[in-house]
mmCIF file of the N, C-alpha and C atoms, coordinates in Angstrom:
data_MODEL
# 
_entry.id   MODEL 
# 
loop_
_atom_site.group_PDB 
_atom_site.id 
_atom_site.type_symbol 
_atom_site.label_atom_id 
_atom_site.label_alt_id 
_atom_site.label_comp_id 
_atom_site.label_asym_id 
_atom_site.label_entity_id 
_atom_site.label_seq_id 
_atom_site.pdbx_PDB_ins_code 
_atom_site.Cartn_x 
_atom_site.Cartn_y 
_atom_site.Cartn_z 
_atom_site.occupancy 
_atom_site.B_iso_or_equiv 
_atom_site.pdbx_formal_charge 
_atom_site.auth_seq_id 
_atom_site.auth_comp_id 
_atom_site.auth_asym_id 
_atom_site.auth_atom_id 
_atom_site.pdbx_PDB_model_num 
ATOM 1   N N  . UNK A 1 1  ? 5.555   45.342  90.215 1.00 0.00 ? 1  UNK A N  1 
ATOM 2   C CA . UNK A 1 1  ? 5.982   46.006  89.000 1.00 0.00 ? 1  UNK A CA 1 
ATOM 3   C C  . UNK A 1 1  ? 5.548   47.477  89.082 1.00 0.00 ? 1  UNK A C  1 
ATOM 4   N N  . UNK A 1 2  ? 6.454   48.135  89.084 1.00 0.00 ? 2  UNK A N  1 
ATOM 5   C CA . UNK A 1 2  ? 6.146   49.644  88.817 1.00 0.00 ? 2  UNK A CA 1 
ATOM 6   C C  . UNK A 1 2  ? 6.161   50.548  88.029 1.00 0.00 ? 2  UNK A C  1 
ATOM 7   N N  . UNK A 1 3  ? 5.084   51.206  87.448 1.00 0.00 ? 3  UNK A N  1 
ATOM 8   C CA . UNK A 1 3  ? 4.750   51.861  86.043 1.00 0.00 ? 3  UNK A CA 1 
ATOM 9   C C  . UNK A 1 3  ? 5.249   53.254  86.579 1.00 0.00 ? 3  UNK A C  1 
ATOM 10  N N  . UNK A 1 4  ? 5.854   53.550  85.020 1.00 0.00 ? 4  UNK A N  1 
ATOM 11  C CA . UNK A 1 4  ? 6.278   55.240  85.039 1.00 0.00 ? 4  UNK A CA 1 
ATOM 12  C C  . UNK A 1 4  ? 5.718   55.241  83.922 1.00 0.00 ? 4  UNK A C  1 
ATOM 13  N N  . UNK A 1 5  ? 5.288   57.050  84.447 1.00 0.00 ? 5  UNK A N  1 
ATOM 14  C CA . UNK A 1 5  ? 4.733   57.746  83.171 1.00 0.00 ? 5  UNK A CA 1 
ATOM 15  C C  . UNK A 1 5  ? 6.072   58.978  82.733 1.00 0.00 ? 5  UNK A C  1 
ATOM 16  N N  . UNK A 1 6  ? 5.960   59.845  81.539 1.00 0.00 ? 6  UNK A N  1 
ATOM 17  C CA . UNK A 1 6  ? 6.609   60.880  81.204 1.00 0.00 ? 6  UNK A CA 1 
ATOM 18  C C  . UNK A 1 6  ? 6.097   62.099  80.806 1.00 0.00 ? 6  UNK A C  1 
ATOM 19  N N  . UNK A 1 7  ? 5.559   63.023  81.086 1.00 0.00 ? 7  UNK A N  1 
ATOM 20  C CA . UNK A 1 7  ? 5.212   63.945  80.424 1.00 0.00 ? 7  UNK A CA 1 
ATOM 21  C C  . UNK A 1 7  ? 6.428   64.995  79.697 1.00 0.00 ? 7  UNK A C  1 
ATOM 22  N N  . UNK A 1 8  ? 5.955   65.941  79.037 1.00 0.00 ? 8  UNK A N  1 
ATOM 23  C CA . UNK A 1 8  ? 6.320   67.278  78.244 1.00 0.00 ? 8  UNK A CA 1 
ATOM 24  C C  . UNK A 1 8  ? 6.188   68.323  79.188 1.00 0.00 ? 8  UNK A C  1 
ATOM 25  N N  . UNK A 1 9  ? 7.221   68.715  79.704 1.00 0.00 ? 9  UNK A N  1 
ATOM 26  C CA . UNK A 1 9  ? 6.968   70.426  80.595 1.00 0.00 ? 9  UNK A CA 1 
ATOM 27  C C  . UNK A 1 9  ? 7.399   71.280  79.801 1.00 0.00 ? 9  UNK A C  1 
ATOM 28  N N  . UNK A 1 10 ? 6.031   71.537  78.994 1.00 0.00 ? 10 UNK A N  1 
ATOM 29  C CA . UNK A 1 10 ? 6.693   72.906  78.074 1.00 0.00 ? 10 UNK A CA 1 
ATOM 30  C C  . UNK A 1 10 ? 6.738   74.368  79.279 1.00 0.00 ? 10 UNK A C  1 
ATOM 31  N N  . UNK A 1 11 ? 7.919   74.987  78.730 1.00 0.00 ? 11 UNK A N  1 
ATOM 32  C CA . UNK A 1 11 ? 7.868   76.035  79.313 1.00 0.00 ? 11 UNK A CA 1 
ATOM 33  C C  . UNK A 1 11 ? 7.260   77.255  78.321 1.00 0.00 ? 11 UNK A C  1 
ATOM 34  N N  . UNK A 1 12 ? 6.168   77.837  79.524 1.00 0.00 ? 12 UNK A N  1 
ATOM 35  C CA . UNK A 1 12 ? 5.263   79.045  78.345 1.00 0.00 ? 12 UNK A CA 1 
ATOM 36  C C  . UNK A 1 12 ? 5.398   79.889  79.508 1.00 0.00 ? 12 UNK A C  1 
ATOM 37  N N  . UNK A 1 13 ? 4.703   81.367  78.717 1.00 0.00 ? 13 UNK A N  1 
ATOM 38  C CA . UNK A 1 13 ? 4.536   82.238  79.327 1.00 0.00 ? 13 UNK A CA 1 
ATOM 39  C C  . UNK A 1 13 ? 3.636   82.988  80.365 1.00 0.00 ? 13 UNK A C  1 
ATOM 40  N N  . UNK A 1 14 ? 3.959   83.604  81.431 1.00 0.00 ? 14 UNK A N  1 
ATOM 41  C CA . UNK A 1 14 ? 2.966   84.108  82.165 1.00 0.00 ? 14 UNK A CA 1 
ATOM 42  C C  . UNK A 1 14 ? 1.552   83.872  82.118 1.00 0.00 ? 14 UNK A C  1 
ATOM 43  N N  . UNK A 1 15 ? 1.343   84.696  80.259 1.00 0.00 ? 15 UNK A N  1 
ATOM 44  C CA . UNK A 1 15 ? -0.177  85.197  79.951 1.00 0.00 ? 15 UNK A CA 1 
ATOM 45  C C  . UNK A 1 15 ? -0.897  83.386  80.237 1.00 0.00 ? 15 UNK A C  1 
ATOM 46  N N  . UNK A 1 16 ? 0.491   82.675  79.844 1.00 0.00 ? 16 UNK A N  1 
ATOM 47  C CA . UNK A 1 16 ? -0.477  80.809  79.305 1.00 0.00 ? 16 UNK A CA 1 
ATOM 48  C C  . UNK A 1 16 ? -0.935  80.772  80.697 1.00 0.00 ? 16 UNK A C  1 
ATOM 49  N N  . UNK A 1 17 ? -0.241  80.821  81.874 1.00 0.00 ? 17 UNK A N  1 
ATOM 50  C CA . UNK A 1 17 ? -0.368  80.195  83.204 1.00 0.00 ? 17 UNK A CA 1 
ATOM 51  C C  . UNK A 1 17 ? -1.324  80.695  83.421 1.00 0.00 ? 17 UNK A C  1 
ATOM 52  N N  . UNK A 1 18 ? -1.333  81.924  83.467 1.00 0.00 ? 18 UNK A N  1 
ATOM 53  C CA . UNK A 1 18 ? -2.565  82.783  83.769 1.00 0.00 ? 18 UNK A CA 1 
ATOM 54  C C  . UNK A 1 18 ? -3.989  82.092  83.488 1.00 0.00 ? 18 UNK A C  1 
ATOM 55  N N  . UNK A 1 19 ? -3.746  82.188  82.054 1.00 0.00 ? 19 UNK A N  1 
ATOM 56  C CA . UNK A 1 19 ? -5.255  81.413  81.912 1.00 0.00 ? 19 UNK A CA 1 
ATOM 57  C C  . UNK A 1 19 ? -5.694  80.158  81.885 1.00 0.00 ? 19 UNK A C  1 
ATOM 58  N N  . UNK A 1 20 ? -4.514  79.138  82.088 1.00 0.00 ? 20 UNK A N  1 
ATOM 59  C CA . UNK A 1 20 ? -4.430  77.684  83.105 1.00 0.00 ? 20 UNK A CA 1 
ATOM 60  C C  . UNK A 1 20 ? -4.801  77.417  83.871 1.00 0.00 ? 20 UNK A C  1 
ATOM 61  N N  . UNK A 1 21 ? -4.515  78.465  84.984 1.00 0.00 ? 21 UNK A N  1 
ATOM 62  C CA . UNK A 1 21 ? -4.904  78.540  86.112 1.00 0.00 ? 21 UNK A CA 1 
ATOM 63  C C  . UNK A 1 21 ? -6.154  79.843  86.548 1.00 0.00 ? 21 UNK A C  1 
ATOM 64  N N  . UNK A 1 22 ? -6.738  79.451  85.352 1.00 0.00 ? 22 UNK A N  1 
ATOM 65  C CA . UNK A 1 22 ? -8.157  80.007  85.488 1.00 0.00 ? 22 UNK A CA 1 
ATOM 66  C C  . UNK A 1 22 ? -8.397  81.577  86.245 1.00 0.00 ? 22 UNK A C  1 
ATOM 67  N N  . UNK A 1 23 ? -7.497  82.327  85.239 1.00 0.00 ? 23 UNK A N  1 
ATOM 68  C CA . UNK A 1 23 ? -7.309  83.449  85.316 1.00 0.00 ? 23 UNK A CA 1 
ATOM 69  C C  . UNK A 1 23 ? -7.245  84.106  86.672 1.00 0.00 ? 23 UNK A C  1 
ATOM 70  N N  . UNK A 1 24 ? -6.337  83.022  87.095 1.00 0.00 ? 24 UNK A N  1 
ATOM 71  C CA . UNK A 1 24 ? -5.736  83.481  88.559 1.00 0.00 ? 24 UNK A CA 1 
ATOM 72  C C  . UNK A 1 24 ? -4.933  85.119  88.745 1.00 0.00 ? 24 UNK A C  1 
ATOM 73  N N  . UNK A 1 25 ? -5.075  85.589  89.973 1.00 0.00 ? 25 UNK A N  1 
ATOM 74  C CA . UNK A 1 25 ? -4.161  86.593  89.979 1.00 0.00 ? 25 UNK A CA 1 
ATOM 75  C C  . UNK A 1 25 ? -2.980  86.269  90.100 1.00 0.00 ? 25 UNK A C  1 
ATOM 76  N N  . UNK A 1 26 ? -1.779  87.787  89.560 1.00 0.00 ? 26 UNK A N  1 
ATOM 77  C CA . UNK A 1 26 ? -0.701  87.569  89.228 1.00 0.00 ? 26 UNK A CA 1 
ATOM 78  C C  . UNK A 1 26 ? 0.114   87.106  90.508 1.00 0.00 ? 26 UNK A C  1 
ATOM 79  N N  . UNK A 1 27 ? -0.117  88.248  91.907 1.00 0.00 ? 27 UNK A N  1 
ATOM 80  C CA . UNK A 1 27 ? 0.468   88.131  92.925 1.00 0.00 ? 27 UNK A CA 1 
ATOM 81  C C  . UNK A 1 27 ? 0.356   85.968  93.103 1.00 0.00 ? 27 UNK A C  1 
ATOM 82  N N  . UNK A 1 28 ? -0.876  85.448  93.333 1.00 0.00 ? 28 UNK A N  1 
ATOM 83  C CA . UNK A 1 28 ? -1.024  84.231  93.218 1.00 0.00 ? 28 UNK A CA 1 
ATOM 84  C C  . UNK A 1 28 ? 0.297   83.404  92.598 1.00 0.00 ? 28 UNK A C  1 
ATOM 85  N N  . UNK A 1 29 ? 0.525   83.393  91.538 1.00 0.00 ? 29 UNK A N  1 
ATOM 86  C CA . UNK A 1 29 ? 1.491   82.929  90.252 1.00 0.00 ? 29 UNK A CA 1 
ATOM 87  C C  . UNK A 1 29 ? 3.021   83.358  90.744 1.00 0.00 ? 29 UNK A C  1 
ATOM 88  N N  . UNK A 1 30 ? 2.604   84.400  91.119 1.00 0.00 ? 30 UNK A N  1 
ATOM 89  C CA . UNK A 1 30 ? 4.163   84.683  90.951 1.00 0.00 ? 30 UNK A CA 1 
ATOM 90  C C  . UNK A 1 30 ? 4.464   83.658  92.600 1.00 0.00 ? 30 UNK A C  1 
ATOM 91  N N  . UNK A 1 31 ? 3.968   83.959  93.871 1.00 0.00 ? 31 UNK A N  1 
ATOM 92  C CA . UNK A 1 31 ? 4.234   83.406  94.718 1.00 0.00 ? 31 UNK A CA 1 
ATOM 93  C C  . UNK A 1 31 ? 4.156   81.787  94.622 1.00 0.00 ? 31 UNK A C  1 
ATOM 94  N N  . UNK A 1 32 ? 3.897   80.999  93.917 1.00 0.00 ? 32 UNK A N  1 
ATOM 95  C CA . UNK A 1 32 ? 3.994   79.616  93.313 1.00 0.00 ? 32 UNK A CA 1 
ATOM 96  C C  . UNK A 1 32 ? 5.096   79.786  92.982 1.00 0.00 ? 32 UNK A C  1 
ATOM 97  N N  . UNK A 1 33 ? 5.307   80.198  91.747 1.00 0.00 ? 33 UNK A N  1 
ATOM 98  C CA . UNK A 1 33 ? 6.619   80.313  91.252 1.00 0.00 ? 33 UNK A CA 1 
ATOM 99  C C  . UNK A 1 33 ? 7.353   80.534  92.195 1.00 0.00 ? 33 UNK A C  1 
ATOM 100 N N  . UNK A 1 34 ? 7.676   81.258  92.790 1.00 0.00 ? 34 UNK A N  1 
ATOM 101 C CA . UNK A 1 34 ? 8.989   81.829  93.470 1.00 0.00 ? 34 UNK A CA 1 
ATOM 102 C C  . UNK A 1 34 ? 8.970   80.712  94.635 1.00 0.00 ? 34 UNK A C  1 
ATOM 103 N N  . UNK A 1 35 ? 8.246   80.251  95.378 1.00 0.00 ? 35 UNK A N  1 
ATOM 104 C CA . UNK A 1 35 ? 8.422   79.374  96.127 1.00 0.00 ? 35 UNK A CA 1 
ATOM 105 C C  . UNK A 1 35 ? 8.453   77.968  95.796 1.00 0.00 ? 35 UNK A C  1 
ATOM 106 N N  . UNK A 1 36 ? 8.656   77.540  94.464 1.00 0.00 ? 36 UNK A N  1 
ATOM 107 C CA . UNK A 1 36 ? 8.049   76.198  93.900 1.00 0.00 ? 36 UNK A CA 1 
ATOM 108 C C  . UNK A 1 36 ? 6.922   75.507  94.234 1.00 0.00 ? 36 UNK A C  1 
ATOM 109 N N  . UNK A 1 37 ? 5.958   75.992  94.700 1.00 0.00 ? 37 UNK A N  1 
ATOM 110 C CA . UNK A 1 37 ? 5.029   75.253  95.215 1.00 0.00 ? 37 UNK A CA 1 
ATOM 111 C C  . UNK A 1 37 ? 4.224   74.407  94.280 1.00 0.00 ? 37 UNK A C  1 
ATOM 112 N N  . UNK A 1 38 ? 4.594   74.412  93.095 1.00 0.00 ? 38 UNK A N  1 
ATOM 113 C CA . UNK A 1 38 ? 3.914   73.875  91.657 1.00 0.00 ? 38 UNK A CA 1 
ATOM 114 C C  . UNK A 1 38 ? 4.535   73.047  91.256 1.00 0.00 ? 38 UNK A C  1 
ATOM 115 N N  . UNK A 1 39 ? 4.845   71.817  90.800 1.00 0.00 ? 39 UNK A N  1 
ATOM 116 C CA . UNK A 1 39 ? 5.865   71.383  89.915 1.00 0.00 ? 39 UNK A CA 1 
ATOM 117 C C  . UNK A 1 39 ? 5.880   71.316  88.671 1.00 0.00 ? 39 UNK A C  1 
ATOM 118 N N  . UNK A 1 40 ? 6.498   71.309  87.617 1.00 0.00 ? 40 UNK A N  1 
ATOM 119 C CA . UNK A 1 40 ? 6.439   71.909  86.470 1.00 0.00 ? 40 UNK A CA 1 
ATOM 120 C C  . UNK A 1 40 ? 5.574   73.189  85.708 1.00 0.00 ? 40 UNK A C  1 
ATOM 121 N N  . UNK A 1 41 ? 5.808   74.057  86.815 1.00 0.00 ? 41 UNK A N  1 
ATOM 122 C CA . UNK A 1 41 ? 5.412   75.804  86.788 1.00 0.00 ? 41 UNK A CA 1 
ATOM 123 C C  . UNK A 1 41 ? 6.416   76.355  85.951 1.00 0.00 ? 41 UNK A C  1 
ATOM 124 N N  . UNK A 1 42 ? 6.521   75.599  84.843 1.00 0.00 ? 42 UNK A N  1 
ATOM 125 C CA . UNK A 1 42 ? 7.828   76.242  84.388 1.00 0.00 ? 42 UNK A CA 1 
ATOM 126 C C  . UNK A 1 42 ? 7.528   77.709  83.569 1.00 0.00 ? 42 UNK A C  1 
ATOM 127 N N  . UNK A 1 43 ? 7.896   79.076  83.909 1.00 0.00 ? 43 UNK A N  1 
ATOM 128 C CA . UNK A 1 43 ? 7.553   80.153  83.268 1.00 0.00 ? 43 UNK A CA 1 
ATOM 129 C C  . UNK A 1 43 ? 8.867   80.654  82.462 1.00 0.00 ? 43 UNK A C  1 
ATOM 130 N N  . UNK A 1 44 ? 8.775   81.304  81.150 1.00 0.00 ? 44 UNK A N  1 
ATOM 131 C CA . UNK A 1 44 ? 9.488   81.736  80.260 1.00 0.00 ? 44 UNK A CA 1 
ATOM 132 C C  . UNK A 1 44 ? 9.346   83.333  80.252 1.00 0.00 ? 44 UNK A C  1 
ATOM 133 N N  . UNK A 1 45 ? 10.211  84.059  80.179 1.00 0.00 ? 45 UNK A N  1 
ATOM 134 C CA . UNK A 1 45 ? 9.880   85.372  80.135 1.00 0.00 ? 45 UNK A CA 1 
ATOM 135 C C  . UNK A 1 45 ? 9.784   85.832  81.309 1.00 0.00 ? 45 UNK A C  1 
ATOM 136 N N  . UNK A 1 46 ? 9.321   87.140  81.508 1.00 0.00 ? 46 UNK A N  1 
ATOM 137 C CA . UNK A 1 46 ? 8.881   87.913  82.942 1.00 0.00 ? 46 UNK A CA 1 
ATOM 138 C C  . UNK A 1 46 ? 7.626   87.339  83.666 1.00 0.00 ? 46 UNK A C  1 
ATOM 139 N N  . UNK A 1 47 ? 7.714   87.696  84.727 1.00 0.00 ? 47 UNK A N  1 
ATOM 140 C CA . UNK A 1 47 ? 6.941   87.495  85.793 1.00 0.00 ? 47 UNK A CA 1 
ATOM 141 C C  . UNK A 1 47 ? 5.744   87.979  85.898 1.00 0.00 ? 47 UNK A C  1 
ATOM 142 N N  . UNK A 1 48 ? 4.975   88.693  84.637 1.00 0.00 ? 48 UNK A N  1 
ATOM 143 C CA . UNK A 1 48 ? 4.060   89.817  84.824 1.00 0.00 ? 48 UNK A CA 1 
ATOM 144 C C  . UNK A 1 48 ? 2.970   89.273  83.325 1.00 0.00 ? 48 UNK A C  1 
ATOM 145 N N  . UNK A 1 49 ? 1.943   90.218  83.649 1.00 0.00 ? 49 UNK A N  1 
ATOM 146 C CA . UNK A 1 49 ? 0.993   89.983  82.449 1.00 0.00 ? 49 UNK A CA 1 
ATOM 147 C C  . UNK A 1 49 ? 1.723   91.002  81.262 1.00 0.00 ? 49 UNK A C  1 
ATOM 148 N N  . UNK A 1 50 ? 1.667   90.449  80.349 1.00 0.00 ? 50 UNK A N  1 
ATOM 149 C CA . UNK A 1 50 ? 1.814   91.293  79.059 1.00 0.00 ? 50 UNK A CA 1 
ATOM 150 C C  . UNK A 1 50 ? 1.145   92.301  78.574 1.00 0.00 ? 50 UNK A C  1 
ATOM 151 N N  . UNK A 1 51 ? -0.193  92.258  78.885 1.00 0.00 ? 51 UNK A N  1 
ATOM 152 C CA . UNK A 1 51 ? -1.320  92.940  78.784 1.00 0.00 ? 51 UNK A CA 1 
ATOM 153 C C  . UNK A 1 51 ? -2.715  92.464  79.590 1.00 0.00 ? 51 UNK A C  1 
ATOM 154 N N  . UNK A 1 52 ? -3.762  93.484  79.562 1.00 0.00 ? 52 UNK A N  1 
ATOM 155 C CA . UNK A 1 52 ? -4.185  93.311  80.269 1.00 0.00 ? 52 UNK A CA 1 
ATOM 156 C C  . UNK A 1 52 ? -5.177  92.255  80.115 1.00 0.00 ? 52 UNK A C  1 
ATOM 157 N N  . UNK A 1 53 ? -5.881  90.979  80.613 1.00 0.00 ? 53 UNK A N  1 
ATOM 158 C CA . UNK A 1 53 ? -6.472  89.848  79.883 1.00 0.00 ? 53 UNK A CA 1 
ATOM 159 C C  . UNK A 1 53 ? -8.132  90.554  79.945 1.00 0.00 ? 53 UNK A C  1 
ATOM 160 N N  . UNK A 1 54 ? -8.541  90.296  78.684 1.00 0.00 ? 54 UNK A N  1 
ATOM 161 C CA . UNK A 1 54 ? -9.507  90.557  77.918 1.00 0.00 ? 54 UNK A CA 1 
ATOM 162 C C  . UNK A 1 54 ? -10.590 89.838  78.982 1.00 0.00 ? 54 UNK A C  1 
ATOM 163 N N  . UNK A 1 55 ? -10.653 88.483  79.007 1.00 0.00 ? 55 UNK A N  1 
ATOM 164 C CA . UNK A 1 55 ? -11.246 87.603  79.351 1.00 0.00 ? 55 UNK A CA 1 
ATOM 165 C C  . UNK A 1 55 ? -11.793 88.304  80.540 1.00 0.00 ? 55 UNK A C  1 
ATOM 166 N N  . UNK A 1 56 ? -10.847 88.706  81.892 1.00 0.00 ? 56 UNK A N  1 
ATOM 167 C CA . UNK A 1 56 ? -11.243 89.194  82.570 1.00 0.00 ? 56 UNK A CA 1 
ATOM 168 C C  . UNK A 1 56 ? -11.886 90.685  83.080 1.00 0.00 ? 56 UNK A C  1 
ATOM 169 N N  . UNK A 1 57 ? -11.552 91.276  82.250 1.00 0.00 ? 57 UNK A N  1 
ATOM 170 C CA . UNK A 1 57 ? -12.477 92.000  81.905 1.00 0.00 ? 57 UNK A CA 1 
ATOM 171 C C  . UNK A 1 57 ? -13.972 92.309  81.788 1.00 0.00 ? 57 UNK A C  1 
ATOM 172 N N  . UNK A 1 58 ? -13.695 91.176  80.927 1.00 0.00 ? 58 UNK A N  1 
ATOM 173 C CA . UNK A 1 58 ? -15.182 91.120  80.384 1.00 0.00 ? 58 UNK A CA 1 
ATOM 174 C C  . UNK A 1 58 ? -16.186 91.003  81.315 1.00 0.00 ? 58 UNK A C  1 
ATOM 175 N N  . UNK A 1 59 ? -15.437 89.508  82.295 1.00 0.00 ? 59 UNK A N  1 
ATOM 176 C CA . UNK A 1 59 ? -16.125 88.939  83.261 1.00 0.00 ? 59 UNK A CA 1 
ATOM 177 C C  . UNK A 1 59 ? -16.375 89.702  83.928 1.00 0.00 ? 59 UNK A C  1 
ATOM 178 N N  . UNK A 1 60 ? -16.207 91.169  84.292 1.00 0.00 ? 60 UNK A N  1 
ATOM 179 C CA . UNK A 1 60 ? -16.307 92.257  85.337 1.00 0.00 ? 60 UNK A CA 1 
ATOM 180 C C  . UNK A 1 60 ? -17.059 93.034  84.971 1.00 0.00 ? 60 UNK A C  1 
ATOM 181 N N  . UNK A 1 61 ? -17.893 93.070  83.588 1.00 0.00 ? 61 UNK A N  1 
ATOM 182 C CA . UNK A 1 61 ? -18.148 94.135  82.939 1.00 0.00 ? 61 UNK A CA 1 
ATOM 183 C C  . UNK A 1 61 ? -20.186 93.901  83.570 1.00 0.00 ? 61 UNK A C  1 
ATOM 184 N N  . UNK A 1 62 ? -20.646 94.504  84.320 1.00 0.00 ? 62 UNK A N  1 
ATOM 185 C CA . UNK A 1 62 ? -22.031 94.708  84.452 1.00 0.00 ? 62 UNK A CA 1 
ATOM 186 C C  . UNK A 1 62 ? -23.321 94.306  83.111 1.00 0.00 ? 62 UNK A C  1 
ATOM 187 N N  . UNK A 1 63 ? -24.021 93.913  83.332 1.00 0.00 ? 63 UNK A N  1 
ATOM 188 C CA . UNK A 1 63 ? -25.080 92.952  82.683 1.00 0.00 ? 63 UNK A CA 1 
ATOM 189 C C  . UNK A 1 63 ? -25.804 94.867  82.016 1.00 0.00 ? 63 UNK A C  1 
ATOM 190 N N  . UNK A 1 64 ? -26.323 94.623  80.867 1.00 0.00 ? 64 UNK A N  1 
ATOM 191 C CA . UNK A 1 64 ? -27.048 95.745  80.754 1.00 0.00 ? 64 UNK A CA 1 
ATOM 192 C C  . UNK A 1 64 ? -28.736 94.980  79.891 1.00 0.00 ? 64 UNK A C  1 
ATOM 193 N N  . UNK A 1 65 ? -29.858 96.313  80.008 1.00 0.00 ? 65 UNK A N  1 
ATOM 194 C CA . UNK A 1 65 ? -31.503 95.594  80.047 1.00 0.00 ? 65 UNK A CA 1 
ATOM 195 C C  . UNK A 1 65 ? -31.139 95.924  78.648 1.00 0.00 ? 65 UNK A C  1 
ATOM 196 N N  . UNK A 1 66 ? -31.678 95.241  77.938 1.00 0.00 ? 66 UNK A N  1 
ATOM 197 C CA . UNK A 1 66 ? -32.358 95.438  76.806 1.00 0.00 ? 66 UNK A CA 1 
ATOM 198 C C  . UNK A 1 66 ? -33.603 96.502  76.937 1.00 0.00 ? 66 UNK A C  1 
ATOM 199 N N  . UNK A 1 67 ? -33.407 97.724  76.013 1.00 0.00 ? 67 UNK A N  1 
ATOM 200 C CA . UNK A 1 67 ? -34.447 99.002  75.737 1.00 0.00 ? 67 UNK A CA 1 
ATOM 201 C C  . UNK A 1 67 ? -35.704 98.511  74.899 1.00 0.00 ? 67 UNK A C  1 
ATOM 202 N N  . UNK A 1 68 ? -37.019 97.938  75.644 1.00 0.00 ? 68 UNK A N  1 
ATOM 203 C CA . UNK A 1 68 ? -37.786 97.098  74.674 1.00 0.00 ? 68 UNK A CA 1 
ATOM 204 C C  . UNK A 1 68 ? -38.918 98.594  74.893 1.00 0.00 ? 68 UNK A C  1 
ATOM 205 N N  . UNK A 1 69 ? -38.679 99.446  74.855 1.00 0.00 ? 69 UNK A N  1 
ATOM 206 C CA . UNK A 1 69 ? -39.794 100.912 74.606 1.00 0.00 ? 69 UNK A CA 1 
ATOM 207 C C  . UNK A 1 69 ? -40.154 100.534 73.181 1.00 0.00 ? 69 UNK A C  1 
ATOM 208 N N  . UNK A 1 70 ? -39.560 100.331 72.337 1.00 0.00 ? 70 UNK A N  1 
ATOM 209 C CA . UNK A 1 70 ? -40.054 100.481 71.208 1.00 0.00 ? 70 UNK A CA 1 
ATOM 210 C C  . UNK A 1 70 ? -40.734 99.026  70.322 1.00 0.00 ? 70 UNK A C  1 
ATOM 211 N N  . UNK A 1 71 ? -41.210 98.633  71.188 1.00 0.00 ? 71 UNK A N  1 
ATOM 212 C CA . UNK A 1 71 ? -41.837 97.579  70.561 1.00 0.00 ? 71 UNK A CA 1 
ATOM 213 C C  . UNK A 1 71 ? -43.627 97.460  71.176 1.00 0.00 ? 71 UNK A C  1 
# 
């Protein structure tokens, strides 16, 4: 006896994949896409970030000391 399952392939945008795929780079994404190497990679819209992701950013942003002179 053989069981099937069904999922939902919503199709979303770039920015979603992006941070799906754990704020992968774009070049990354887009070459999935374009080659199918994903299955249900389904992307809506352009091929590109919308803006620039916050998230990563951040993650780039250098640690700073706490100024404890005054204590």
């Amino acid at each position: 006896m053989a069981l099937t399952t069904q999922t939902k392939c919503q199709v979303v945008t770039f920015d979603t994949w992006h941070r799906r795929l754990g704020h992968t780079v774009a070049d990354t994404i887009h070459e999935m896409a374009n080659k199918n190497l994903v299955d249900g990679l389904n992307i809506t819209g352009e091929l590109t970030m919308g803006e620039r992701c916050e998230d990563y950013i951040f993650g780039k942003h250098s640690t700073h000391l706490f100024n404890d002179s005054g204590y």
